[in-house]
N, C-alpha and C positions, 0 to 999 in steps of 0.2 A: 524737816527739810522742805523750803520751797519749791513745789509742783509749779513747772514756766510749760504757758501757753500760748504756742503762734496766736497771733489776732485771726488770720485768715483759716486757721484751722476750728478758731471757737463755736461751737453750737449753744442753741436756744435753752437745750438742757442745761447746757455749764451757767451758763448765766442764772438760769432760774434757780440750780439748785445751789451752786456757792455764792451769787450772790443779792436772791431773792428779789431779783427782777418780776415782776405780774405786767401781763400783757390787759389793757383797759378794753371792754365792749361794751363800749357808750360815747356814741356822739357825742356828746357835750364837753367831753375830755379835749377833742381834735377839734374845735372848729374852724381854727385856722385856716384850714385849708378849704372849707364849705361857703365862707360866704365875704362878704365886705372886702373881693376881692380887686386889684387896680385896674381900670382901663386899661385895654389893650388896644392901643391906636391902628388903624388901616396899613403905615407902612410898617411896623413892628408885624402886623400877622403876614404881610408880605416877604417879608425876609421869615417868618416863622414857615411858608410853604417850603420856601427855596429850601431849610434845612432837612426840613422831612422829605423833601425831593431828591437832596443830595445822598440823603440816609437808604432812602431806599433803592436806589439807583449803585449803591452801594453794598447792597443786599446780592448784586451778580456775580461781588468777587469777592468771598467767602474765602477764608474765614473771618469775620471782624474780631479784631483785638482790641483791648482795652485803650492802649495809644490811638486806635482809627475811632474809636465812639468819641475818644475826648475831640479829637482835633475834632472830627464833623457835626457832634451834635453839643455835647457839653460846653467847650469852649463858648461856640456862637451863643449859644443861649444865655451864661454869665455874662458874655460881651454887649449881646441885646440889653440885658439887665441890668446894665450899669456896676457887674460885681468887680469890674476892675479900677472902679475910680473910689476916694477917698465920699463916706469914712470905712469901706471895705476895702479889708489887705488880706490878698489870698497867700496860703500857706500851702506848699503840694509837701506830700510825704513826710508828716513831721513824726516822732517815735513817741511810743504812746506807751501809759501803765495803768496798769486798776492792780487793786490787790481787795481780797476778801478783807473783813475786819482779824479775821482769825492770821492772816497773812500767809497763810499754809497755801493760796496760789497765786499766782501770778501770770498776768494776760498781758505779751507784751508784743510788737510791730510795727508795722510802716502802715498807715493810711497810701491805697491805692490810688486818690487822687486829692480834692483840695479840702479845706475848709478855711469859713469864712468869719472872722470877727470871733472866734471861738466858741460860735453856738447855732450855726449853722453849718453843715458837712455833705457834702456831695461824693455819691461812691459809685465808681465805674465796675459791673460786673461782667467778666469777659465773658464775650457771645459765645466762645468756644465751649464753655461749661457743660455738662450735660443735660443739666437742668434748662440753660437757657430761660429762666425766669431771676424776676429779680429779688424772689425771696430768698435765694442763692444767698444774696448780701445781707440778709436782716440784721442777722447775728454779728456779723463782721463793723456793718455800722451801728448798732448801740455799742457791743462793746470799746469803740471809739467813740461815741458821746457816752460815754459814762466815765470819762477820763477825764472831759472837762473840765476847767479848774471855775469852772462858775456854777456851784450845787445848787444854788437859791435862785437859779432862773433856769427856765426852760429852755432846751436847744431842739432843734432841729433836724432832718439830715433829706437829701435825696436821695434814692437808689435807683438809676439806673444801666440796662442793659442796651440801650441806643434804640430799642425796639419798643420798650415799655418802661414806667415813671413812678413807683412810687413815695410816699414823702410817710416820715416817719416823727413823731412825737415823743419826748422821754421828759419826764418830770424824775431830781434825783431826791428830794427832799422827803428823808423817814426813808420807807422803802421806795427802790426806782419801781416808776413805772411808766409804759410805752403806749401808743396806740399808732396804727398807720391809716392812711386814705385810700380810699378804692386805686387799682391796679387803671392807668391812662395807658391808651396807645399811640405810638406816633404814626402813624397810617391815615388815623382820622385828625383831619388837620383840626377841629374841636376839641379833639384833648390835648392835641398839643399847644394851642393858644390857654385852655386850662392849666397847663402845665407849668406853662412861660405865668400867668398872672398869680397862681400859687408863689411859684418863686421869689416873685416879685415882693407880693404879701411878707412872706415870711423874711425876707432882706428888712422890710419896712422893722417887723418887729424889731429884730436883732442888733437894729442901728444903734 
């Protein structure tokens, strides 16, 4: 009998232990995100304040939800990015499956927000959580890059909570395996222009 699992319910256990996911600790796995990153022009980090402005400013009326993080920080920032013009076609909500080799489980759901070109994935984790970080999503976002139907390239994903940024790495070929980038904040407008030229970066790949 097929064992079915919410996406939003899956943990790092499930993944590692049905389907031999290993997390990387080593630099050299993620560069991506560390270096050969794009210019960020004077008025793009100027619309990069306004956001962080609006975000926090936004921080009074509590409680934020995963609709107010997209509309106020995520949107703009794809927007800023060029992720809505061709050759990126954004996909919200699309339904997603893995199955073990053995097929005895099954991981199935809705992506909480978009993905881009099919190997790039952005995940909204709601502020309301208890955790309130965004390792909340890890699990939620590999197990939808691991569905990907592109095994033999690398994807991508973001995770954030409109507070803080991380980006996440998954290679599917042989056994998966993952690595993420240090935890950004959007408070200090420096990681949030790192954030934004990350992004950028990894659209460049995925084209």
């Amino acid at each position: 009998m097929v064992q079915i699992i919410q996406a939003k319910t899956v943990t790092l256990r499930t993944l590692i232990d049905d389907f031999g996911i290993q997390f990387v600790d080593d630099q050299s796995f993620f560069r991506e995100w560390q270096g050969n990153l794009p210019e960020v022009s004077d008025l793009e980090k100027e619309q990069l304040r306004r956001i962080r402005d609006g975000f926090v400013n936004l921080l009074n009326y509590p409680p934020l939800l995963e609709g107010v993080i997209r509309m106020s920080v995520v949107d703009p920032l794809l927007f800023l990015g060029g992720f809505y013009l061709p050759p990126f076609h954004v996909r919200s909500e699309p339904s997603i499956e893995i199955q073990t080799e053995e097929e005895d489980i099954l991981i199935t759901g809705s992506l909480d927000t978009l993905v881009l070109k099919d190997r790039l994935w952005v995940l909204v984790v709601e502020s309301k959580r208890a955790s309130y970080s965004v390792e909340a999503g890890l699990a939620q976002i590999l197990a939808y890059m691991m569905a990907s139907p592109n095994p033999d390239q690398s994807c991508y994903g973001m995770i954030t909570s409109g507070g803080s940024f991380m980006f996440v790495k998954l290679d599917k070929e042989n056994l998966p395996r993952y690595a993420v980038s240090k935890l950004f904040g959007i408070r200090e407008l420096d990681d949030l222009i790192s954030v934004f030229a990350i992004l950028k970066r990894l659209g460049q790949l995925v084209e």
